[in-house]
DOTOR-720026 format. One line per 5 residues: number of its first residue (from 1); for each residue y, z, x of C-alpha. Coordinates in nm, 2 decimals, padded with zeros to 4 digits. Layout:
BEGIN
NUM> Y/Z/X ~ ... .
end
This chain:
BEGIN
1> -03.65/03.43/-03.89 ~ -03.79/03.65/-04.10 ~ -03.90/03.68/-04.50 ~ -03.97/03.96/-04.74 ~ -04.31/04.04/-04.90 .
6> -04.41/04.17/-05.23 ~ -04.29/04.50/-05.16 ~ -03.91/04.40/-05.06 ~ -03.98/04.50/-04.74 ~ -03.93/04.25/-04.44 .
11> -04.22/04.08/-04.23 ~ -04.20/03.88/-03.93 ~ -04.28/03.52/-04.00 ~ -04.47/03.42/-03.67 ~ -04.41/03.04/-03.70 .
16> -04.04/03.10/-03.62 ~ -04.06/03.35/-03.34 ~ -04.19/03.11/-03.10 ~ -04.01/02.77/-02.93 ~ -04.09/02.45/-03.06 .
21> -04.40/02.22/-02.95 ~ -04.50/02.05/-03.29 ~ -04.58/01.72/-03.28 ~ -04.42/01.51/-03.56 ~ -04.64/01.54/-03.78 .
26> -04.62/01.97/-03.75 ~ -04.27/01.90/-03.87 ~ -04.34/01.70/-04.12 ~ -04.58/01.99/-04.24 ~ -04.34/02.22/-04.20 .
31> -04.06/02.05/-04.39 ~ -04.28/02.04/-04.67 ~ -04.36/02.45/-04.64 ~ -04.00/02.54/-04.64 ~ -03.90/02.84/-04.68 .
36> -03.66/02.95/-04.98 ~ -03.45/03.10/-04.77 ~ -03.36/02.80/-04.58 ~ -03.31/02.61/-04.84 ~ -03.01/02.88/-04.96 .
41> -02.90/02.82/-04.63 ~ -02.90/02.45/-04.66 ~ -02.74/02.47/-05.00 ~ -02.49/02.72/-04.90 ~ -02.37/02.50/-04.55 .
46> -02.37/02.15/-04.77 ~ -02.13/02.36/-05.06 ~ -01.85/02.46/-04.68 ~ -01.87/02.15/-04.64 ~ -01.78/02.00/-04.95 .
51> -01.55/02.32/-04.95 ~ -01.36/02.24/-04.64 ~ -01.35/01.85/-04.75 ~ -01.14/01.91/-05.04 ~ -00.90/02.19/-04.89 .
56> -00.83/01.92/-04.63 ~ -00.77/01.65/-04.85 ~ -00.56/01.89/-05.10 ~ -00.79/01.83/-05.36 ~ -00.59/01.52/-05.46 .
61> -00.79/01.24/-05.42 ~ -00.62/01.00/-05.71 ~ -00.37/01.05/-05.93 ~ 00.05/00.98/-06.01 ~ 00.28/01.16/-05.76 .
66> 00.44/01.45/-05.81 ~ 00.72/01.39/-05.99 ~ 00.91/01.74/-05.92 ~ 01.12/01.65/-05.62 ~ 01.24/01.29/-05.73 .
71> 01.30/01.45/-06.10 ~ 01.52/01.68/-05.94 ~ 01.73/01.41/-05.77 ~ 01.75/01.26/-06.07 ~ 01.90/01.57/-06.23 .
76> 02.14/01.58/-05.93 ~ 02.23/01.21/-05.95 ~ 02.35/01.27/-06.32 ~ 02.12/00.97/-06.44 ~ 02.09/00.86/-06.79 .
81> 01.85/00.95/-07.01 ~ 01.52/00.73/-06.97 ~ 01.59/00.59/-07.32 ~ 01.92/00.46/-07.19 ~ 01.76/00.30/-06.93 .
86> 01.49/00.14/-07.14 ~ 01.31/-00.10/-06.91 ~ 01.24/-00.46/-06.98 ~ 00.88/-00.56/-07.11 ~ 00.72/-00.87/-07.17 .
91> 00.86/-01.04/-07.53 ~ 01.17/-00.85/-07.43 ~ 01.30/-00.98/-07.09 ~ 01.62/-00.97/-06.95 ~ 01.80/-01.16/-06.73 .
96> 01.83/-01.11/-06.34 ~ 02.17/-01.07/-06.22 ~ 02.30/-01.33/-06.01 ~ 02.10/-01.36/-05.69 ~ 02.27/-01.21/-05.39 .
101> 02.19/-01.42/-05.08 ~ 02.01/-01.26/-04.80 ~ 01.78/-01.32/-04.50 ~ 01.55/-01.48/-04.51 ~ 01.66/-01.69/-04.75 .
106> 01.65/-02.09/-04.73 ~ 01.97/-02.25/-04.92 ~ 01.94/-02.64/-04.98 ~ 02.31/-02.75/-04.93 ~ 02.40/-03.12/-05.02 .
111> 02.78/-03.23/-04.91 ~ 02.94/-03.46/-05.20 ~ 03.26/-03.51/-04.98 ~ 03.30/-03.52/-04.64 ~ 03.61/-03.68/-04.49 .
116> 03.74/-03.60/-04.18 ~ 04.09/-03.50/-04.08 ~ 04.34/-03.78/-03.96 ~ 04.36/-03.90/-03.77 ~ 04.01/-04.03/-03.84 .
121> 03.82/-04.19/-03.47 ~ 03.45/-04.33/-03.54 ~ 03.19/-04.15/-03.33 ~ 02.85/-04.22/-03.26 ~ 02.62/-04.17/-03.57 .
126> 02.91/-04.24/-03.82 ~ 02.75/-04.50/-04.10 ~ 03.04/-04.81/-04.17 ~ 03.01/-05.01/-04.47 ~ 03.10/-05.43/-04.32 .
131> 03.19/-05.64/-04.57 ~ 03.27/-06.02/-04.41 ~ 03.32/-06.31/-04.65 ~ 03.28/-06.67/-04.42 ~ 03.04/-06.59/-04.23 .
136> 02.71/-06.88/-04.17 ~ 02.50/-06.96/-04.48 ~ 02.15/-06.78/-04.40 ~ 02.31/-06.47/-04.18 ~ 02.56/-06.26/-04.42 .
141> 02.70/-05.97/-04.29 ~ 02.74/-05.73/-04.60 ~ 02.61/-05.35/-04.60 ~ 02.57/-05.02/-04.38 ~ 02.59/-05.01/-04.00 .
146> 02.50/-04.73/-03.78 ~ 02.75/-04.67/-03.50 ~ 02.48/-04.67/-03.17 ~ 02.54/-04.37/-02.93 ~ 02.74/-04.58/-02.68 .
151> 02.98/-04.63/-02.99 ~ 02.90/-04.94/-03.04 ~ 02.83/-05.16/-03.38 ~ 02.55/-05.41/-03.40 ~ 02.63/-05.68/-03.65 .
156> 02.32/-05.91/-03.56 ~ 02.17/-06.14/-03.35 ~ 02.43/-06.42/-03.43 ~ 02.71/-06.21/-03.40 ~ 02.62/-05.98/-03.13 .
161> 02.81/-05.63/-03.06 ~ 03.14/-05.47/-03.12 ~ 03.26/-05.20/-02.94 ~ 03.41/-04.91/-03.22 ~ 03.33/-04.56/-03.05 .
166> 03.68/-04.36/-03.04 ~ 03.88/-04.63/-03.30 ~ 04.06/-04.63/-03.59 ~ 03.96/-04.80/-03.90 ~ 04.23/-05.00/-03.87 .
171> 04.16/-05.06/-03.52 ~ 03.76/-05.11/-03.54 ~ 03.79/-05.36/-03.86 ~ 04.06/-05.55/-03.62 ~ 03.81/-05.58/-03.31 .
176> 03.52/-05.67/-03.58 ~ 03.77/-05.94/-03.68 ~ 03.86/-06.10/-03.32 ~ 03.50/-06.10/-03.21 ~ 03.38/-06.30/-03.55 .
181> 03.63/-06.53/-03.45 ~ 03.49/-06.66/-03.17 ~ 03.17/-06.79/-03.38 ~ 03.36/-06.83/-03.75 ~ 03.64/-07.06/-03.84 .
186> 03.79/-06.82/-04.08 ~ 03.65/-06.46/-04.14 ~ 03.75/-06.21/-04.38 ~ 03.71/-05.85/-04.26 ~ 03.64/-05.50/-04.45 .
191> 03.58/-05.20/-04.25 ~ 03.49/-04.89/-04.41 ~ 03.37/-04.51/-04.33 ~ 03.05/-04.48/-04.58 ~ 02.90/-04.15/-04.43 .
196> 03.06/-03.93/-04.10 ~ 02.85/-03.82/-03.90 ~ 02.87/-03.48/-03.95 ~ 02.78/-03.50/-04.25 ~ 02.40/-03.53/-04.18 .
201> 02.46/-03.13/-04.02 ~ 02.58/-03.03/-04.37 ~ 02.33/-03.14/-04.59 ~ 01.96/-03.01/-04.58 ~ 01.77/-02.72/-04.59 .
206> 01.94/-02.41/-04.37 ~ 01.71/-02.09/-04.33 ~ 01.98/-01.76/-04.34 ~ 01.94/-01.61/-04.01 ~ 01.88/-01.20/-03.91 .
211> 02.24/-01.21/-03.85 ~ 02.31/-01.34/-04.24 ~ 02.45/-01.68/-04.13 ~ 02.31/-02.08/-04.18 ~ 02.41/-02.30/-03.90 .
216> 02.62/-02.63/-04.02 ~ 02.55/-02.77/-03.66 ~ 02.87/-02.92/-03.47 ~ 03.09/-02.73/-03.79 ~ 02.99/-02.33/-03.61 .
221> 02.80/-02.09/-03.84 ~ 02.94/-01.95/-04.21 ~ 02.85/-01.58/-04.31 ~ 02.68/-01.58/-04.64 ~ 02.47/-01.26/-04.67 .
226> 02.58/-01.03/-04.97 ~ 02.73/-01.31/-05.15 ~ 02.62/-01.51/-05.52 ~ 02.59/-01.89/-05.47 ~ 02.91/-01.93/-05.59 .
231> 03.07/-01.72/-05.36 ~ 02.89/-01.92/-05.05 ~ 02.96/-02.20/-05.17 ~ 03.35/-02.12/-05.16 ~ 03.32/-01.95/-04.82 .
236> 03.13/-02.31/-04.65 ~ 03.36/-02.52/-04.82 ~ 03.67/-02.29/-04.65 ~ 03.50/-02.29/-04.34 ~ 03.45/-02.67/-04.35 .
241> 03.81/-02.74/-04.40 ~ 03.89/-02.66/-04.08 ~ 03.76/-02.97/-04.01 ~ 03.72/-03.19/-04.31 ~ 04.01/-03.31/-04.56 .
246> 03.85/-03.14/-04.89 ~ 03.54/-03.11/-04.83 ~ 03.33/-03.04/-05.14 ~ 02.94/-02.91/-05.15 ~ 02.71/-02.81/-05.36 .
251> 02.48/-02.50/-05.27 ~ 02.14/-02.39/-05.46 ~ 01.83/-02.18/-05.33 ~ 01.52/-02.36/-05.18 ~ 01.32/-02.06/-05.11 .
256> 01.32/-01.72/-05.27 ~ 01.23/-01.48/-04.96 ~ 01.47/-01.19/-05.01 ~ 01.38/-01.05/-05.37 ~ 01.02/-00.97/-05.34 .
261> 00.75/-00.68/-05.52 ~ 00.48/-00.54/-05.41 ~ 00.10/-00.45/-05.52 ~ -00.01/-00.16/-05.32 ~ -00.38/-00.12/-05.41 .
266> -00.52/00.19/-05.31 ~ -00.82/00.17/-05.07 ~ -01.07/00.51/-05.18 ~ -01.06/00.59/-04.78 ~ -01.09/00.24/-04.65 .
271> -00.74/00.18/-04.64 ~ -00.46/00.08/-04.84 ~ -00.36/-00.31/-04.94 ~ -00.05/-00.44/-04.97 ~ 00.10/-00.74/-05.07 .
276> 00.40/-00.86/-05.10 ~ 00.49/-01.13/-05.35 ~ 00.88/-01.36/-05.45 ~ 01.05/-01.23/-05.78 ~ 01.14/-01.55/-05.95 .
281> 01.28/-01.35/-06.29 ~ 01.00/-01.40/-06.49 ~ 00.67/-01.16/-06.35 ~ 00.53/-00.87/-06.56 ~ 00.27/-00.67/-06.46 .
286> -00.02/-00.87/-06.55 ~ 00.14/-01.12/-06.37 ~ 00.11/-00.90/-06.05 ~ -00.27/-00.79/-06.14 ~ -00.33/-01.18/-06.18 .
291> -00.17/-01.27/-05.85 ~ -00.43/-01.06/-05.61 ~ -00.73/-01.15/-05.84 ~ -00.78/-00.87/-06.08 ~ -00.84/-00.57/-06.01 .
296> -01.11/-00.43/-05.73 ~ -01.42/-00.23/-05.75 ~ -01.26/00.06/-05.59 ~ -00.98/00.09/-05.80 ~ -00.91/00.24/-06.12 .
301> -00.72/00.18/-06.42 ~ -00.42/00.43/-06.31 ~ -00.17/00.19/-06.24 ~ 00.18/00.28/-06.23 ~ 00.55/00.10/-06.17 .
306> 00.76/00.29/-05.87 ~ 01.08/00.16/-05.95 ~ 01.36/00.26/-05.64 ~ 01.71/00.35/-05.75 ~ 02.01/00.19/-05.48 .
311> 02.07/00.38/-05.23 ~ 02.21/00.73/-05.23 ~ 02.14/00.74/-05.67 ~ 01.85/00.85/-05.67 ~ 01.75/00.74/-06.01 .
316> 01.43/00.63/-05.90 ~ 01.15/00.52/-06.18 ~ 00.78/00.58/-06.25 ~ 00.63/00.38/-06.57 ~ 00.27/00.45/-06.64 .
321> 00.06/00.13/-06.74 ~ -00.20/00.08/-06.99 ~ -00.39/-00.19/-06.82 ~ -00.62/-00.16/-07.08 ~ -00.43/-00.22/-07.38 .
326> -00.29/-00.50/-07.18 ~ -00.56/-00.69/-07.12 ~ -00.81/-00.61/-07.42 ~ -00.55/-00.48/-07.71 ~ -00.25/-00.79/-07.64 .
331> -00.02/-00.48/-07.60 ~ 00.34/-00.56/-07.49 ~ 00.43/-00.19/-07.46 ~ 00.38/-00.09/-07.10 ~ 00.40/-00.48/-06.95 .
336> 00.70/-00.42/-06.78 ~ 00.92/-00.73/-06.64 ~ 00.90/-00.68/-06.27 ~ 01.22/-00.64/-06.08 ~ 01.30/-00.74/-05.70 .
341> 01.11/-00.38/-05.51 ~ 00.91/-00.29/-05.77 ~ 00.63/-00.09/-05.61 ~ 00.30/-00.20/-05.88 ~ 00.06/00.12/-05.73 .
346> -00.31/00.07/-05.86 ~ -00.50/00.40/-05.77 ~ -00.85/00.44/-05.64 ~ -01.15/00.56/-05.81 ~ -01.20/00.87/-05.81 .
351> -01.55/00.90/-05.75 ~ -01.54/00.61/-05.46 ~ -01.31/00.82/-05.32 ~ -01.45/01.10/-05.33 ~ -01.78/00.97/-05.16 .
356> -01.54/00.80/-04.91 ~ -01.41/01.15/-04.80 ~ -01.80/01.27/-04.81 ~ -01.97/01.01/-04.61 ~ -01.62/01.05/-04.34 .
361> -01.72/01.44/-04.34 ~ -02.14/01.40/-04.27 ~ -02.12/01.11/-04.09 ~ -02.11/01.18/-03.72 ~ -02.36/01.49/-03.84 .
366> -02.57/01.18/-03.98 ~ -02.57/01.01/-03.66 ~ -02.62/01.28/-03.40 ~ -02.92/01.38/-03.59 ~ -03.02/01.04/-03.62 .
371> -03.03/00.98/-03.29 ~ -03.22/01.31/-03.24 ~ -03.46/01.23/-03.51 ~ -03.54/00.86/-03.29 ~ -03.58/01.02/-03.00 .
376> -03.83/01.28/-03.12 ~ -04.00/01.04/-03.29 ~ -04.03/00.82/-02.99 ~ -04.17/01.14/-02.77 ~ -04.45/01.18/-03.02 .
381> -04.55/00.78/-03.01 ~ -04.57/00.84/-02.64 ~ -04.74/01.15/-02.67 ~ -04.99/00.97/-02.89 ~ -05.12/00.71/-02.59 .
386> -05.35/00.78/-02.34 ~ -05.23/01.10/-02.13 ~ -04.91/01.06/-02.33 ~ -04.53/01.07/-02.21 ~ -04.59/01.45/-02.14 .
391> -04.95/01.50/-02.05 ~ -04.89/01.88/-02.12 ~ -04.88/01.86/-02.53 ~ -05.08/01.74/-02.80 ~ -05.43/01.92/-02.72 .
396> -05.38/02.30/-02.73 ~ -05.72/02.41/-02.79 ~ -05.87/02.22/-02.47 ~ -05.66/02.31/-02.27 ~ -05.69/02.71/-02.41 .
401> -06.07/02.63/-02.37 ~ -06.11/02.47/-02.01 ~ -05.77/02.62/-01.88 ~ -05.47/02.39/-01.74 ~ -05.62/02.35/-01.40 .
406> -05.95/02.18/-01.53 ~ -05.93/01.83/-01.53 ~ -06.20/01.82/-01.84 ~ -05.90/01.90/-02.12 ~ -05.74/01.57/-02.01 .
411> -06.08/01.37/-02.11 ~ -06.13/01.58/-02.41 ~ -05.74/01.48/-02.51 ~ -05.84/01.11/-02.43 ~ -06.12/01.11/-02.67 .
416> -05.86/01.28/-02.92 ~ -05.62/01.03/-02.91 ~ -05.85/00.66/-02.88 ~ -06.18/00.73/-03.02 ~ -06.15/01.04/-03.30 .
421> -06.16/01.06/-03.63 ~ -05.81/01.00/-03.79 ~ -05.87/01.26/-04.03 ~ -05.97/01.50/-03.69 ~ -05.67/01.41/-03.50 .
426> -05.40/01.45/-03.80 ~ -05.61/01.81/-03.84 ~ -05.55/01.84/-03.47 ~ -05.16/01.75/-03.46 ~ -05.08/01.95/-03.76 .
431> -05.28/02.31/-03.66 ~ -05.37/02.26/-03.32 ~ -05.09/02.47/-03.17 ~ -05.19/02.76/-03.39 ~ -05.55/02.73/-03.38 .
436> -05.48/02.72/-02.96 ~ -05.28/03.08/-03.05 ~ -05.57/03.23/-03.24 ~ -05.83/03.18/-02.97 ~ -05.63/03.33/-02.69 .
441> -05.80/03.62/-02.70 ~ -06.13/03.54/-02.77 ~ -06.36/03.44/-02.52 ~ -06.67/03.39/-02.75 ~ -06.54/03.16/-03.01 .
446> -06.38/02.96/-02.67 ~ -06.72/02.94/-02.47 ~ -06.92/02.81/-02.84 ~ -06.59/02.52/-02.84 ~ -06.64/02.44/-02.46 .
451> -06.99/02.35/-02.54 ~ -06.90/02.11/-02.82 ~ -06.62/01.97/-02.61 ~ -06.85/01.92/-02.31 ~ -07.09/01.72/-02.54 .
456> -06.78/01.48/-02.71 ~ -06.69/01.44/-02.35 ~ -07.03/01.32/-02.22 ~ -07.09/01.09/-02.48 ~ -06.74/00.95/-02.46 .
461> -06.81/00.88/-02.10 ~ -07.16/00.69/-02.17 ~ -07.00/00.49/-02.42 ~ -06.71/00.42/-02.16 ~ -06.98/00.30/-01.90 .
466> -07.20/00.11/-02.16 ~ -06.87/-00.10/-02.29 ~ -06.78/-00.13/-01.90 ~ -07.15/-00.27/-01.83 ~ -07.17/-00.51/-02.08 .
471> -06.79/-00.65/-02.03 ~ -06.92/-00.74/-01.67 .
end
């Protein structure tokens, strides 16, 4: 390293040209004498940095998209204007188109009519509506009865069981008849089907399945995916009357899955949210904002609508938001009704993002010299102990004076480091190196230090005995 002097001319700067041995606090001096050349060095390798940051990142840390590629689809697609196409905004809503059925779905299906085929044989589960006039004062028999699983119907403890499972009507209401005889003098009989079986399979909730179908049980699957509720609803009733003499049902949606939006919050380098919410027809944009809590302390207020065109069109949307006039102005302009795949995009922060992208650059820089920083610092709190974690540094000038195979530097270090002055020993650690340079060659001024050593040593080796005397 070297330096210039008054002249322009260049010198050798002595403290650089030999290796490192200051203790910590030498470094700490030296950090405080540095020289203005290395701190143009330091300023110039923080500026590549910073430099190389933002070529990697394309210096496009926030902003809209380009626009150039997806405008030239556009102009490809032979799209209409964007004030044909005006989009809908809140106090201005449109209605959604009918909903188009798809997985996954959940349609809630009730059956208002099924009857099945002739001809008609009970089965287990069918519900029969009894109806006998004559029968004993305090047990009527007058309602529903479940057909058990072994097909028969249980008309009570009085009358006991009738075997139905696999009759007619006709048939069942006659075996009703001759077993109420036995106990009645004269019964009246009406059999009835109230409910078949099968219809409990057709009524409910029905989830529509990867494959775009809702299972109607015992009745096989019906294909629905693609098609308005009207048009499902014509395509289970066909289906059903396979089985069923005109069957009629009625067919809504339980659960809106399929038509969703999405808020895609930008993360300033920590990763991107996304959440994904059901389009009911009636969501703007501060509806979406509302929905993941307002707006986050990395983001800005660049929020924008990515509207996708179907398939193949490319007529694909971007709306800028005012977020701001939204929220403090009332303003209707840019609070755009939300349409199912609406892409809401709120961008970062510039400035968090930016310090993101600095703190990813300098960190592992941080911690390697971190972890250099601890361990030096731990070396120099050994070093400061008795005879240290290196008995070889801290007390130069000694060891200059008495020479490294004369065991007298080690007491003089002792003394040093437990019984001196603490303005002496910070002298010591911060020029002691130096001073150990200077007297090298210079045998008088070491002989005059070897003397005042050899008295610090003596008396620190009475006072050692004296406190050794009087602890016994």
């Amino acid at each position: 390293m070297h330096t210039t002097d008054a002249t322009g001319h260049f010198v050798q700067d002595r403290h650089w040209d030999r290796p490192w041995k200051r203790s910590f606090a030498d470094v700490s001096g030296h950090e405080r004498r540095l020289r203005p050349g290395r701190r143009r060095l330091h300023t110039a390798t923080v500026g590549l940095l910073i430099a190389a940051t933002l070529l990697s990142h394309g210096c496009n840390i926030s902003g809209r998209p380009q626009r150039t590629l997806a405008h030239q689809a556009t102009l490809d697609a032979n799209c209409p204007p964007e004030g044909a196409r005006m989009p809908a905004k809140e106090l201005a809503k449109v209605s959604l188109p009918p909903y188009v059925i798809e997985p996954p779905d959940i349609l809630l299906i009730d059956a208002l009519r099924v009857v099945p085929k002739p001809p008609f044989r009970i089965q287990s589960f069918d519900t029969l509506q009894v109806i006998v006039e004559g029968t004993l004062l305090e047990q009527p028999i007058n309602g529903l009865y479940v057909v058990e699983p072994g097909g028969m119907l249980d008309l009570g403890p009085s009358y006991g069981k009738v075997m139905v499972g696999g009759q007619s009507l006709e048939e069942a209401q006659d075996a009703v008849f001759r077993n109420l005889k036995r106990i009645l003098r004269d019964p009246q009989v009406s059999l009835t089907l109230a409910q078949a079986a099968g219809q409990q399979q057709i009524a409910g909730e029905h989830l529509v399945g990867p494959d775009g179908t809702i299972n109607l049980g015992t009745y096989g699957n019906v294909y629905v995916t693609g098609m308005t509720l009207a048009e499902a609803k014509e395509a289970i009733e066909t289906h059903l009357s396979k089985s069923l003499d005109a069957p009629l049902v009625s067919v809504d949606v339980f659960s809106y899955n399929s038509k969703v939006y999405y808020v895609i919050t930008e993360g300033a380098g920590n990763g991107d949210n996304v959440a994904r919410f059901p389009v009911t027809g009636n969501e703007t944009v501060l509806d979406a904002i509302a929905s993941i809590n307002g707006i986050s302390r990395v983001s800005s207020k660049d929020i924008w609508i990515a509207r996708p065109a179907p398939s193949g069109m490319g007529c694909d949307q971007v709306l800028p938001v005012d977020i701001e006039a939204i929220m403090k102005g009332g303003s209707t302009a840019t609070n755009y009704q939300l349409l199912p795949g609406d892409r809401v995009f709120i961008g970062q922060d510039p400035w968090i993002a930016f310090n993101g992208v600095i703190d990813k650059v300098i960190g592992p820089f941080e911690r390697i010299f971190g972890f250099g920083l601890i361990g030096a610092q731990t070396v120099q709190t050994f070093n400061r102990m008795p005879f240290g974690f290196n008995p070889n540094t801290f007390c130069w000038v000694a060891r200059e004076v008495y020479g490294a195979e004369n065991p007298k530097w080690l007491l003089f270090r002792a003394w040093m480091l437990t019984d001196a002055p603490v303005w002496l020993r910070d002298l010591y650690a911060t020029h002691g190196e130096e001073f150990a340079a200077w007297i090298h060659d210079k045998p008088l001024v070491k002989a005059g230090l070897r003397v005042i050593m050899d008295m610090v040593i003596e008396a620190h080796a009475a006072r050692r005995g004296l406190a050794e005397t009087t602890n016994r």
